[in-house]
Backbone atoms as SQL, in Angstrom:
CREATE TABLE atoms (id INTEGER PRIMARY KEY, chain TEXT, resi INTEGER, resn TEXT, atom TEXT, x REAL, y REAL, z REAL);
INSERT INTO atoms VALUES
  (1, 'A', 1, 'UNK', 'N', -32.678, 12.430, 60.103),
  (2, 'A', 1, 'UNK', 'CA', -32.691, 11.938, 58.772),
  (3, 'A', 1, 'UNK', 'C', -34.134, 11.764, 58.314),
  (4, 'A', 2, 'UNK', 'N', -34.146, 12.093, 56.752),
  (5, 'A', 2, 'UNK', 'CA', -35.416, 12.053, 56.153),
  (6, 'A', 2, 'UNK', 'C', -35.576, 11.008, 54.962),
  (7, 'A', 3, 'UNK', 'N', -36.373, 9.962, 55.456),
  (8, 'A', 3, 'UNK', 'CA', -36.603, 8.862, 54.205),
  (9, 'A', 3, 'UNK', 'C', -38.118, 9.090, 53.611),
  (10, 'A', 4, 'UNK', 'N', -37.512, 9.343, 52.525),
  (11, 'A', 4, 'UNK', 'CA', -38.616, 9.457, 51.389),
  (12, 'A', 4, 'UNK', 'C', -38.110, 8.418, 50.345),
  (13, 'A', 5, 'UNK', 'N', -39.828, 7.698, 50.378),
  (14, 'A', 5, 'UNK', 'CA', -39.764, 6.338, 49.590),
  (15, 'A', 5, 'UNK', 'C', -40.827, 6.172, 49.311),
  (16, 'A', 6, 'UNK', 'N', -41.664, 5.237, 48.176),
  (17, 'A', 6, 'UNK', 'CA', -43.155, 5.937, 47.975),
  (18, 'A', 6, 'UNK', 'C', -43.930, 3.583, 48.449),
  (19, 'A', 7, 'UNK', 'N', -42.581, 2.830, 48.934),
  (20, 'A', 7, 'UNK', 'CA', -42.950, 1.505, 48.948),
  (21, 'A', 7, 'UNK', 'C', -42.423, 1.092, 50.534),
  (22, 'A', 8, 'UNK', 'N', -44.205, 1.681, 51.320),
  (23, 'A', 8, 'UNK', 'CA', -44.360, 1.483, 52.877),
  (24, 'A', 8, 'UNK', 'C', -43.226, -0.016, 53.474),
  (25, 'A', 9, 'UNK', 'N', -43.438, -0.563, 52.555),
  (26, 'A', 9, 'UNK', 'CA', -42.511, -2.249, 52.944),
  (27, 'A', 9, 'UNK', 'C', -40.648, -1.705, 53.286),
  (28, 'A', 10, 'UNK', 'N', -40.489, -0.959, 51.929),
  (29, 'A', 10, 'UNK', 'CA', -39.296, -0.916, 52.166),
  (30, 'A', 10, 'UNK', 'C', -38.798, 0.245, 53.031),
  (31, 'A', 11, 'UNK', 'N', -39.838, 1.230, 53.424),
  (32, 'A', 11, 'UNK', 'CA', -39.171, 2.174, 54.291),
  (33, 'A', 11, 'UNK', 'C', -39.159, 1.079, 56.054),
  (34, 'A', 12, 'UNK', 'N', -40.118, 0.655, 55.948),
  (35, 'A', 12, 'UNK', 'CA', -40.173, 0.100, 57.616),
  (36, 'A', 12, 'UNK', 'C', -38.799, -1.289, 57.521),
  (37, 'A', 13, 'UNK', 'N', -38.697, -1.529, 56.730),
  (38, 'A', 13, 'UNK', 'CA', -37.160, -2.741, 56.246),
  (39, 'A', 13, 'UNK', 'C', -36.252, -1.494, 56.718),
  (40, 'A', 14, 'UNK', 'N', -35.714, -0.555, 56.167),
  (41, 'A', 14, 'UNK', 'CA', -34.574, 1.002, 56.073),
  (42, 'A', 14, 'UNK', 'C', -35.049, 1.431, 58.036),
  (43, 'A', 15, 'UNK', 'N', -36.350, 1.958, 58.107),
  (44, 'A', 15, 'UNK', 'CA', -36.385, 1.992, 59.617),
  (45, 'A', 15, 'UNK', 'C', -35.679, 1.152, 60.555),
  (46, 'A', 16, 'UNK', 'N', -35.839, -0.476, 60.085),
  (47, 'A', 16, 'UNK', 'CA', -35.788, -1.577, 60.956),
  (48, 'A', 16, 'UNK', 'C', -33.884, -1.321, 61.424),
  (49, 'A', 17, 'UNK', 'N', -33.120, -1.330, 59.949),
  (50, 'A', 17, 'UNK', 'CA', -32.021, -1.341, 59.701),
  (51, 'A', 17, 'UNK', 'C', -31.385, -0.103, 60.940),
  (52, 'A', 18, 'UNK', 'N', -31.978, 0.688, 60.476),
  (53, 'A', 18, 'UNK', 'CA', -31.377, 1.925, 61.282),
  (54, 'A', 18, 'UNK', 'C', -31.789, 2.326, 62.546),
  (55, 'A', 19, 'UNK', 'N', -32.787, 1.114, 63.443),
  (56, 'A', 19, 'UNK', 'CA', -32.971, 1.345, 64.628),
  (57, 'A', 19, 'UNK', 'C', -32.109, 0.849, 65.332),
  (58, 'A', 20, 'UNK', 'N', -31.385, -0.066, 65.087),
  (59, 'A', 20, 'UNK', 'CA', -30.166, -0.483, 65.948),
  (60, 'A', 20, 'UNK', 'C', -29.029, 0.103, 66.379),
  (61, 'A', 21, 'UNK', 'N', -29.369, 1.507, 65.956),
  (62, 'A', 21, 'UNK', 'CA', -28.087, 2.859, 65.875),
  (63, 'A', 21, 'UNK', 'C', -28.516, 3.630, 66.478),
  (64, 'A', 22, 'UNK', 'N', -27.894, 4.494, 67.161),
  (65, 'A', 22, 'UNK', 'CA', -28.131, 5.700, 68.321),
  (66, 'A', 22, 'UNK', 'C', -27.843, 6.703, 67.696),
  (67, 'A', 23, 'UNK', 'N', -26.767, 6.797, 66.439),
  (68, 'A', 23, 'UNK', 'CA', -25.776, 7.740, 66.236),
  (69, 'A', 23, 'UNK', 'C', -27.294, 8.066, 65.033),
  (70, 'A', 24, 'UNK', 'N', -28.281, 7.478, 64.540),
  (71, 'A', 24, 'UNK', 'CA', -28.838, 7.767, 63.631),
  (72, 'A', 24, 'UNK', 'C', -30.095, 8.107, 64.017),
  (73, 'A', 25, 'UNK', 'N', -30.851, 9.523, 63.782),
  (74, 'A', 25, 'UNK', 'CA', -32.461, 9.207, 64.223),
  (75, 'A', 25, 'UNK', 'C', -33.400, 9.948, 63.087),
  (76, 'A', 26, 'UNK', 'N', -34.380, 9.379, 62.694),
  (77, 'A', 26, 'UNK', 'CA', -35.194, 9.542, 61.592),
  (78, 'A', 26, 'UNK', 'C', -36.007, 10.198, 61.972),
  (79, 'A', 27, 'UNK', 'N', -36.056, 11.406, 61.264),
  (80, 'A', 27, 'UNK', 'CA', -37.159, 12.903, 61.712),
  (81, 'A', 27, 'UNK', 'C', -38.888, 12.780, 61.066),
  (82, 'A', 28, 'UNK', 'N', -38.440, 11.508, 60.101),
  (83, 'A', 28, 'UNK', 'CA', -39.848, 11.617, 59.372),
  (84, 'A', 28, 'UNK', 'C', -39.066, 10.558, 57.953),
  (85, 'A', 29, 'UNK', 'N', -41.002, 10.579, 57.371),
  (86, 'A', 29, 'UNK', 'CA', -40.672, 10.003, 56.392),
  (87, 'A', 29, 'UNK', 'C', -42.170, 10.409, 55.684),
  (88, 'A', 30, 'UNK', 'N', -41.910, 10.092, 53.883),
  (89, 'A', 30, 'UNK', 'CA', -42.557, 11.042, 53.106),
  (90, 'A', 30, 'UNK', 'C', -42.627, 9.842, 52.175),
  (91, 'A', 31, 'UNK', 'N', -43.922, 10.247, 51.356),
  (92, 'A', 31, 'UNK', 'CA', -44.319, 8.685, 50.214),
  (93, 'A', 31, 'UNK', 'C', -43.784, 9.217, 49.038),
  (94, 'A', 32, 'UNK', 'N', -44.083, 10.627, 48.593),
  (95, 'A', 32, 'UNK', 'CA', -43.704, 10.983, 47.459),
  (96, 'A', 32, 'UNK', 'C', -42.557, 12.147, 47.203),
  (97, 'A', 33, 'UNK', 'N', -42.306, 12.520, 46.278),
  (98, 'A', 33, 'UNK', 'CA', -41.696, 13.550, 45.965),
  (99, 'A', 33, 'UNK', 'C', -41.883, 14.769, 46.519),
  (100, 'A', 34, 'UNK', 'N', -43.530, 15.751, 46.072),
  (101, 'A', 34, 'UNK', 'CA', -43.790, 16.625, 46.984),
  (102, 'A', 34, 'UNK', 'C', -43.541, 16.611, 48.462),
  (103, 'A', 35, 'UNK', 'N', -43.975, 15.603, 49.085),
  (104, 'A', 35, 'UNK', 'CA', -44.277, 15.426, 50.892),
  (105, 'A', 35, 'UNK', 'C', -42.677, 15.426, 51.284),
  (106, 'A', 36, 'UNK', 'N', -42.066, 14.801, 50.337),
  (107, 'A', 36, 'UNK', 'CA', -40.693, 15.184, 50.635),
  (108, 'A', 36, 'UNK', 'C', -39.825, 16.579, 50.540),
  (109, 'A', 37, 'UNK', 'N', -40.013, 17.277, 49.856),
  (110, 'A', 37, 'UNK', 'CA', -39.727, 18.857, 49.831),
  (111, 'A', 37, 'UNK', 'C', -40.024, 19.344, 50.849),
  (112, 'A', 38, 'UNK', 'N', -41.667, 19.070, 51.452),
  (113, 'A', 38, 'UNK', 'CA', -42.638, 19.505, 52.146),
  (114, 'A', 38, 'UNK', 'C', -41.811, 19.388, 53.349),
  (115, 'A', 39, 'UNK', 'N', -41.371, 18.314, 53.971),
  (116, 'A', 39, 'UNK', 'CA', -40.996, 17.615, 55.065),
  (117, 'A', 39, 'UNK', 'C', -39.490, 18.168, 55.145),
  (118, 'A', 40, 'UNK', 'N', -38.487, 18.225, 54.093),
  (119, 'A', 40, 'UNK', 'CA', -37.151, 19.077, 54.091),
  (120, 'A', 40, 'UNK', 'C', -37.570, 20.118, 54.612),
  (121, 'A', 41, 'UNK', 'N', -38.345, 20.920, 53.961),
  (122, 'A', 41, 'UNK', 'CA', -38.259, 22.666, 54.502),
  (123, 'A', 41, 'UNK', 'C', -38.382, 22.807, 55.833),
  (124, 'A', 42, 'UNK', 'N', -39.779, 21.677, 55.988),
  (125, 'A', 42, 'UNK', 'CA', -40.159, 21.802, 57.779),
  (126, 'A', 42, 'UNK', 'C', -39.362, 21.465, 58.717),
  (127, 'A', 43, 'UNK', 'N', -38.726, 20.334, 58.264),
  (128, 'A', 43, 'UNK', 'CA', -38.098, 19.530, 59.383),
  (129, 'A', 43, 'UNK', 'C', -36.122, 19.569, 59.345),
  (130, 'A', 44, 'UNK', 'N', -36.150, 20.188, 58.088),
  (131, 'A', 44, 'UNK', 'CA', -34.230, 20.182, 57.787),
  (132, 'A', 44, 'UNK', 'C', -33.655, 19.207, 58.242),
  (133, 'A', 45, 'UNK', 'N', -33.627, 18.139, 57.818),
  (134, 'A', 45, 'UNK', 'CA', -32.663, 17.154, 58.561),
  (135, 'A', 45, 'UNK', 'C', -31.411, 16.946, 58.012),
  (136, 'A', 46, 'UNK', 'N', -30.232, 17.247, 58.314),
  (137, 'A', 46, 'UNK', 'CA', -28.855, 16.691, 57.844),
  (138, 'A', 46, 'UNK', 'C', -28.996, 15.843, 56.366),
  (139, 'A', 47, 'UNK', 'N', -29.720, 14.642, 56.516),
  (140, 'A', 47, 'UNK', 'CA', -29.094, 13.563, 55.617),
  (141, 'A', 47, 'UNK', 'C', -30.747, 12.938, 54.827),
  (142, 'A', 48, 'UNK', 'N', -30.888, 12.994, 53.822),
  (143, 'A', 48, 'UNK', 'CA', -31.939, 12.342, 52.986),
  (144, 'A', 48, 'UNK', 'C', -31.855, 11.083, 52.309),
  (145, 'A', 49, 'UNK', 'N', -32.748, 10.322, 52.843),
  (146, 'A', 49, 'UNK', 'CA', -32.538, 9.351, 51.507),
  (147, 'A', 49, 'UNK', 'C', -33.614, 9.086, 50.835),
  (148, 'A', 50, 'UNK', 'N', -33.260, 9.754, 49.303),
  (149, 'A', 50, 'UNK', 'CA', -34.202, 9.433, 48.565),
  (150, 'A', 50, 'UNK', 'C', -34.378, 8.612, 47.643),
  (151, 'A', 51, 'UNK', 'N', -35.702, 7.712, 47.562),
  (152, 'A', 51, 'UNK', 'CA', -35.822, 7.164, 46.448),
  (153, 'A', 51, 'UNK', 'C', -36.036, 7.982, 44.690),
  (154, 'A', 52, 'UNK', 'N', -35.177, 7.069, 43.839),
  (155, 'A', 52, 'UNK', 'CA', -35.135, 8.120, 42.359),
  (156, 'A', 52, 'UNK', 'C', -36.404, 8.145, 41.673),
  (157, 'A', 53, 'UNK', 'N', -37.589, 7.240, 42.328),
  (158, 'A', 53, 'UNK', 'CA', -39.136, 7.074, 41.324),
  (159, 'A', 53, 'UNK', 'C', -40.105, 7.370, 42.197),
  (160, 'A', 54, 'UNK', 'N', -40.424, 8.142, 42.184),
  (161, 'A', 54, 'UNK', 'CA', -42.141, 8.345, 43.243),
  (162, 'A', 54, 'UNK', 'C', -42.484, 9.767, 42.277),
  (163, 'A', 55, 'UNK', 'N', -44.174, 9.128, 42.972),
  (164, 'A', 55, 'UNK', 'CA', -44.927, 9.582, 41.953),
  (165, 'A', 55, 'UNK', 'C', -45.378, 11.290, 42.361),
  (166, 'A', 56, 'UNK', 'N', -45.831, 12.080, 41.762),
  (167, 'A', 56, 'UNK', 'CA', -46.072, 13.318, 41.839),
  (168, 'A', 56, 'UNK', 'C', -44.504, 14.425, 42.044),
  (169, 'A', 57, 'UNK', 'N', -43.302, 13.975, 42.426),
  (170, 'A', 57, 'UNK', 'CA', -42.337, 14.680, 41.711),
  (171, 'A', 57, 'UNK', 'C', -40.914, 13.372, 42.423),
  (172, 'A', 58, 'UNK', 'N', -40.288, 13.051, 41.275),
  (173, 'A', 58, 'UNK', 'CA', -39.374, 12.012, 41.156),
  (174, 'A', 58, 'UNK', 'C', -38.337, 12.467, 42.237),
  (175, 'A', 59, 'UNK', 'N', -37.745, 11.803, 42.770),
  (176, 'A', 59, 'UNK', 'CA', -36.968, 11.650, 43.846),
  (177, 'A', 59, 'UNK', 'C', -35.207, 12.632, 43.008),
  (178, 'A', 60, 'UNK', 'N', -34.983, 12.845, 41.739),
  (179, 'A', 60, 'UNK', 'CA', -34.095, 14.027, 41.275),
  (180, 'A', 60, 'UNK', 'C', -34.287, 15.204, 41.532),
  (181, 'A', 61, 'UNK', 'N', -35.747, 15.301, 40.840),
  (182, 'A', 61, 'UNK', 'CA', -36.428, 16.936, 40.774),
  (183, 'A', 61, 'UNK', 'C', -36.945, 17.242, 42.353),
  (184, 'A', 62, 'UNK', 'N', -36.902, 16.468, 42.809),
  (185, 'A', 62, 'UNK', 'CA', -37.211, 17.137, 44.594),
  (186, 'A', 62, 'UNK', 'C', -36.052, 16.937, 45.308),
  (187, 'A', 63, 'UNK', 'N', -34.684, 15.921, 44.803),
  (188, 'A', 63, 'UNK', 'CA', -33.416, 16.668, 45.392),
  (189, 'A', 63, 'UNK', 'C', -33.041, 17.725, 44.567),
  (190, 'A', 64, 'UNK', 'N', -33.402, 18.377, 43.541),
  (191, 'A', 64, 'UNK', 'CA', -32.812, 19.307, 43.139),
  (192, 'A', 64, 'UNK', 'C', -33.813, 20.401, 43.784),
  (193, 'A', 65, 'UNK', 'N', -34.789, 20.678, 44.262),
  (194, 'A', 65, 'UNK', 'CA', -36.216, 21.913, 44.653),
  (195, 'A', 65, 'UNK', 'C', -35.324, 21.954, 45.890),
  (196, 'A', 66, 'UNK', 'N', -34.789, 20.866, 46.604),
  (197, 'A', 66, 'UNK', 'CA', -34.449, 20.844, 48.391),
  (198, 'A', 66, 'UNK', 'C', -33.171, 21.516, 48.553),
  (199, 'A', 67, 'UNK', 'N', -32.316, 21.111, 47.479),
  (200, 'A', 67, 'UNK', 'CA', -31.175, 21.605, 47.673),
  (201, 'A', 67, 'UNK', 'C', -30.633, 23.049, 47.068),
  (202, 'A', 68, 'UNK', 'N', -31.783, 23.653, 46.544),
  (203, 'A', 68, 'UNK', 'CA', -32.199, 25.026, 46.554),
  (204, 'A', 68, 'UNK', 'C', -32.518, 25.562, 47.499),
  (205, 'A', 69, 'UNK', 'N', -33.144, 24.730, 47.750),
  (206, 'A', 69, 'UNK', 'CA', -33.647, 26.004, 49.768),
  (207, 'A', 69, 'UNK', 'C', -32.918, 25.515, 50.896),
  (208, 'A', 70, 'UNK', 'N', -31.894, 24.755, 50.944),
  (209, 'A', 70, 'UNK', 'CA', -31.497, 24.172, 51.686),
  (210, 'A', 70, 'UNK', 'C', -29.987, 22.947, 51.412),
  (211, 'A', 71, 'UNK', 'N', -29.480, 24.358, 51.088),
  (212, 'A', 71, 'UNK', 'CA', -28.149, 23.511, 50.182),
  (213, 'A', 71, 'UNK', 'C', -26.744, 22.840, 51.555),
  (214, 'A', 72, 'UNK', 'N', -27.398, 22.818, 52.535),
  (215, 'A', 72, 'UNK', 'CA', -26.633, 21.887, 53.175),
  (216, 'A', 72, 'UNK', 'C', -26.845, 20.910, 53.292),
  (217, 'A', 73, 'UNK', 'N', -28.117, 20.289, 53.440),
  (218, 'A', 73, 'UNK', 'CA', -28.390, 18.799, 53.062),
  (219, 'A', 73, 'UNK', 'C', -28.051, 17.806, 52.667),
  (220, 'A', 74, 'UNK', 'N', -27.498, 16.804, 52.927),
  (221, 'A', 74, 'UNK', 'CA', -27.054, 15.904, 52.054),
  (222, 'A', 74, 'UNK', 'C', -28.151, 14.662, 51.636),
  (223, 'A', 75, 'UNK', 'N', -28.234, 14.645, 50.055),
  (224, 'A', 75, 'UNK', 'CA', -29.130, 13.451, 50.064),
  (225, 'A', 75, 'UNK', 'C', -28.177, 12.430, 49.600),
  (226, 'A', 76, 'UNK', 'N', -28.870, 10.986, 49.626),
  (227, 'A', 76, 'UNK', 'CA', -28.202, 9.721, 48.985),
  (228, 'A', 76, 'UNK', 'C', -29.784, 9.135, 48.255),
  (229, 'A', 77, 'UNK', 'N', -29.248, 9.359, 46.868),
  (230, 'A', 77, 'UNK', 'CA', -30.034, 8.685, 45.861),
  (231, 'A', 77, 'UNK', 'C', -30.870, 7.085, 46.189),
  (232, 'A', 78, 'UNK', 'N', -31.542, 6.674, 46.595),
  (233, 'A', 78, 'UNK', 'CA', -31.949, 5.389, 45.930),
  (234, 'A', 78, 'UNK', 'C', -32.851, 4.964, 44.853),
  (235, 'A', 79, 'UNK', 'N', -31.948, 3.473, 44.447),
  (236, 'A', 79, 'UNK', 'CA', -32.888, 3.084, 43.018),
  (237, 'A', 79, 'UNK', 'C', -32.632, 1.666, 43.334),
  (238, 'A', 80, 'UNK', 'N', -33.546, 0.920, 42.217),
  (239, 'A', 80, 'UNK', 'CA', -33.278, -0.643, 41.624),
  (240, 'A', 80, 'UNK', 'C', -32.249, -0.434, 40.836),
  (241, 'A', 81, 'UNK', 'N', -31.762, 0.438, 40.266),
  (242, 'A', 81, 'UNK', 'CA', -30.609, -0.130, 39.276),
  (243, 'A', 81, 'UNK', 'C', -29.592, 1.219, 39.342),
  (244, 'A', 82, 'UNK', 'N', -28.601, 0.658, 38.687),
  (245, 'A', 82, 'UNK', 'CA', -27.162, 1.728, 38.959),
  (246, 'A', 82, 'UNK', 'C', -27.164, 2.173, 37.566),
  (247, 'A', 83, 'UNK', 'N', -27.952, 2.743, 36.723),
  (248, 'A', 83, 'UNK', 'CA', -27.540, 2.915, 34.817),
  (249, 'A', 83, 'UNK', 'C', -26.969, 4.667, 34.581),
  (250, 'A', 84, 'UNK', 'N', -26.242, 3.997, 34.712),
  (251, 'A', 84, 'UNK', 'CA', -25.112, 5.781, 34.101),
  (252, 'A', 84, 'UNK', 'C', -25.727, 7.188, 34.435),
  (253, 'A', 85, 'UNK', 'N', -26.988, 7.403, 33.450),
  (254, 'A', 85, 'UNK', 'CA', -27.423, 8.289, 33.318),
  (255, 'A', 85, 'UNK', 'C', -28.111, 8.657, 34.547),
  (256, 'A', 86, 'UNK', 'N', -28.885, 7.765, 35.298),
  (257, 'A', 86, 'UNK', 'CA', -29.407, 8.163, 36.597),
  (258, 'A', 86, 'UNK', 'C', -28.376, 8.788, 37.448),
  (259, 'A', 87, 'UNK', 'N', -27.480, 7.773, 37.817),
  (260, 'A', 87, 'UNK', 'CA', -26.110, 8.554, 38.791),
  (261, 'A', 87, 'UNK', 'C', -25.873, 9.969, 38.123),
  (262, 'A', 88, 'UNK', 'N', -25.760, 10.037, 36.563),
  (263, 'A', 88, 'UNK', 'CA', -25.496, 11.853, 36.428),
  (264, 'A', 88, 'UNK', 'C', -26.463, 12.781, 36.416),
  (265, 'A', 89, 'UNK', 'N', -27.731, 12.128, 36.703),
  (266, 'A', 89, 'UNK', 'CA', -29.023, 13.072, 36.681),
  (267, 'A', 89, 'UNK', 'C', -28.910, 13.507, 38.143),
  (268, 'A', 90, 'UNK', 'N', -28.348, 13.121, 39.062),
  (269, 'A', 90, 'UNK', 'CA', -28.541, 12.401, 40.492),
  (270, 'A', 90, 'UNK', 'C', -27.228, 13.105, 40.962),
  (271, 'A', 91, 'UNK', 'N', -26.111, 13.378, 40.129),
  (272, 'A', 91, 'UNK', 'CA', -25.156, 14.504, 40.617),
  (273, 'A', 91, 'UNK', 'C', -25.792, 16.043, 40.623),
  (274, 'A', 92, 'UNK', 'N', -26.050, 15.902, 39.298),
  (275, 'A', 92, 'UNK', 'CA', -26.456, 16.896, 38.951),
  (276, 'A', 92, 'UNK', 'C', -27.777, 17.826, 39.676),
  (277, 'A', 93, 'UNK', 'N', -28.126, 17.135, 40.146),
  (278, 'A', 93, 'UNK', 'CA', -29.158, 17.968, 41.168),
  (279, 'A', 93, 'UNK', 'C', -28.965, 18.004, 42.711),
  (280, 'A', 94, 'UNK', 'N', -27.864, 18.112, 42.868),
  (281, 'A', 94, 'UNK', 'CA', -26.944, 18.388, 44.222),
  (282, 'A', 94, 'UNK', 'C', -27.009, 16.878, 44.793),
  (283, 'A', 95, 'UNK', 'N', -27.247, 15.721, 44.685),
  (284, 'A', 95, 'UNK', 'CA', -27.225, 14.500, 45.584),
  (285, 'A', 95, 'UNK', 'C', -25.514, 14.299, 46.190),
  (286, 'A', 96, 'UNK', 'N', -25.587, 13.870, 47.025),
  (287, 'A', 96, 'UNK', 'CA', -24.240, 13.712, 47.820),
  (288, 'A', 96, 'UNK', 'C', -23.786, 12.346, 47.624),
  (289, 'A', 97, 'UNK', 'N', -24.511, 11.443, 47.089),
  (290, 'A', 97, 'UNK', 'CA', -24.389, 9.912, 47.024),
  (291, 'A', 97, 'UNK', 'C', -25.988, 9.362, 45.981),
  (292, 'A', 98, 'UNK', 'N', -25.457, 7.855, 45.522),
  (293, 'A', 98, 'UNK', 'CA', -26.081, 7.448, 45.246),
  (294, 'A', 98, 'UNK', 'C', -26.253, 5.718, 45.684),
  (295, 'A', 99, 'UNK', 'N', -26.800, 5.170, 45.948),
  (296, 'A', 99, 'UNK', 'CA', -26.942, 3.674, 46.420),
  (297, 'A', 99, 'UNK', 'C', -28.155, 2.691, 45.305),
  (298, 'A', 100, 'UNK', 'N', -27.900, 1.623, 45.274),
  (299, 'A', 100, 'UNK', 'CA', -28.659, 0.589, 44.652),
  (300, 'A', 100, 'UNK', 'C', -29.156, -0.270, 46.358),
  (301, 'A', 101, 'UNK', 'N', -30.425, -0.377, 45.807),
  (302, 'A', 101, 'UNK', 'CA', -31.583, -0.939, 47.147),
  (303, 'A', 101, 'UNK', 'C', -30.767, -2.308, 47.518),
  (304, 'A', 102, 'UNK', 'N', -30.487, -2.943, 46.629),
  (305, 'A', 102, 'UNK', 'CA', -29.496, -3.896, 46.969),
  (306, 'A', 102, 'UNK', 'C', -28.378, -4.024, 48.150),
  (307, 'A', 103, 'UNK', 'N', -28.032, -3.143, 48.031),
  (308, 'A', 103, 'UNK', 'CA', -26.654, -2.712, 49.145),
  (309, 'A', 103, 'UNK', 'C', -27.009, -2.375, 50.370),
  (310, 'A', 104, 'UNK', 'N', -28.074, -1.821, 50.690),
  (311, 'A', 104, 'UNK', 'CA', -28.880, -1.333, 52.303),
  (312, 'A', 104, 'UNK', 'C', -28.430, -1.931, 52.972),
  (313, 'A', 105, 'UNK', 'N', -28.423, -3.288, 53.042),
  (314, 'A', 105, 'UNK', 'CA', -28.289, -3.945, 54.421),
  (315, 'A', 105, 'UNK', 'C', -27.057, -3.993, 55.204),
  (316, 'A', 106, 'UNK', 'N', -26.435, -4.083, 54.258),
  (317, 'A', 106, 'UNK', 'CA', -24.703, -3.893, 54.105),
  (318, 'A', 106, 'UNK', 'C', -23.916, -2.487, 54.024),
  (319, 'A', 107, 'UNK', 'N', -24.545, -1.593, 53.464),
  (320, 'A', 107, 'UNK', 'CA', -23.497, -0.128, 53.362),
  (321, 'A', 107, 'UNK', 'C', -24.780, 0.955, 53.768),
  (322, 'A', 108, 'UNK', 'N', -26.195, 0.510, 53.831),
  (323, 'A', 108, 'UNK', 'CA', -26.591, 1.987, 54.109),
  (324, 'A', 108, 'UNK', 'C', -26.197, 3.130, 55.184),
  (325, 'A', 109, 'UNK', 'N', -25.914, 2.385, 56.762),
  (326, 'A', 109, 'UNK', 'CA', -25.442, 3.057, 57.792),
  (327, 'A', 109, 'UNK', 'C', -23.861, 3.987, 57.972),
  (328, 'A', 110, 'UNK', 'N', -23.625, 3.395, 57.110),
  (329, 'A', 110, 'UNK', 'CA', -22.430, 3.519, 56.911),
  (330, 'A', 110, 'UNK', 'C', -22.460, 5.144, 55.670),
  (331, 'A', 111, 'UNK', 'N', -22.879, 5.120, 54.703),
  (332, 'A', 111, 'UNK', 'CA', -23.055, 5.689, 53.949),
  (333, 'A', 111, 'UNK', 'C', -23.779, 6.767, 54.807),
  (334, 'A', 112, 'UNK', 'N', -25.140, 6.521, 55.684),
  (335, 'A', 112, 'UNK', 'CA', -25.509, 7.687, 56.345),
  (336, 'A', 112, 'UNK', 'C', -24.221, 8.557, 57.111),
  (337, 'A', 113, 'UNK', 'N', -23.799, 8.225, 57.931),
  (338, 'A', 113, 'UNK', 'CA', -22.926, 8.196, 58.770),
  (339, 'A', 113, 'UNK', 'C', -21.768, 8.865, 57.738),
  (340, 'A', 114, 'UNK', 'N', -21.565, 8.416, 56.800),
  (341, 'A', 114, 'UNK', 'CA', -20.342, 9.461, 55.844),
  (342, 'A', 114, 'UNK', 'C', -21.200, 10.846, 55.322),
  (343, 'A', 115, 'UNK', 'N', -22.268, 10.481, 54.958),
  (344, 'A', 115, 'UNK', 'CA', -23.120, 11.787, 54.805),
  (345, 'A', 115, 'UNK', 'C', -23.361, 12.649, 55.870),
  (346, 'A', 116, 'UNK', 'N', -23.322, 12.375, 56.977),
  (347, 'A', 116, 'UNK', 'CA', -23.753, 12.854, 58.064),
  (348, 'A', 116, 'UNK', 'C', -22.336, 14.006, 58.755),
  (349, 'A', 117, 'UNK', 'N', -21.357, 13.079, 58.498),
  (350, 'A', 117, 'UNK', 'CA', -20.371, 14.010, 59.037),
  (351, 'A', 117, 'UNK', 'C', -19.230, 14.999, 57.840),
  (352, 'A', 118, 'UNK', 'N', -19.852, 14.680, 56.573),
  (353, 'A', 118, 'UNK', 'CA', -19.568, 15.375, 55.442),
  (354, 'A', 118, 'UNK', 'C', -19.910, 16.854, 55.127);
């Protein structure tokens, strides 16, 4: 799995979460948008989670570049907020899921884990 998130605090919180799992292992992780494409092509990992705001290409437009070259992938959206239009920007560029940062602690593994065997 590939976490791309561009706020160092909250990826090592998402690391912390998902070290207690065997069934889950994190291939890398990427600050922005580009490094994240960058890091898909190289590394292909099953399951993405991306954040929807980082800077130099937004966490949509680099699940939509990834899932062009690499349309088995599954990503799961993250954001601060759940507003309509994001979730359909966020279908619409192949995402497999979407999550509010809120919920991590409680449904992210779980959600990997449905992505994973999807």
């Amino acid at each position: 799995m590939l976490i791309a998130d561009d706020e160092p605090p909250f990826v090592e919180v998402v690391e912390a979460l998902l070290a207690g799992d065997d069934r889950i292992e994190v291939v890398g992780t990427a600050r922005n948008g580009q490094e994240a494409v960058e890091l898909a092509l190289s590394l292909a990992p099953h399951v993405i989670l991306m954040d929807i705001s980082m800077p130099f290409l937004d966490g949509i437009e680099a699940s939509r570049e990834i899932r062009t070259k690499l349309p088995n992938v599954r990503i799961l959206i993250l954001t601060g907020s759940s507003i309509s239009t994001e979730v359909d920007r966020s279908r619409q560029a192949g995402a497999a899921g979407f999550m509010t940062k809120d919920r991590i602690a409680t449904q992210l593994v779980e959600r990997i884990l449905d992505l994973g065997s999807g």
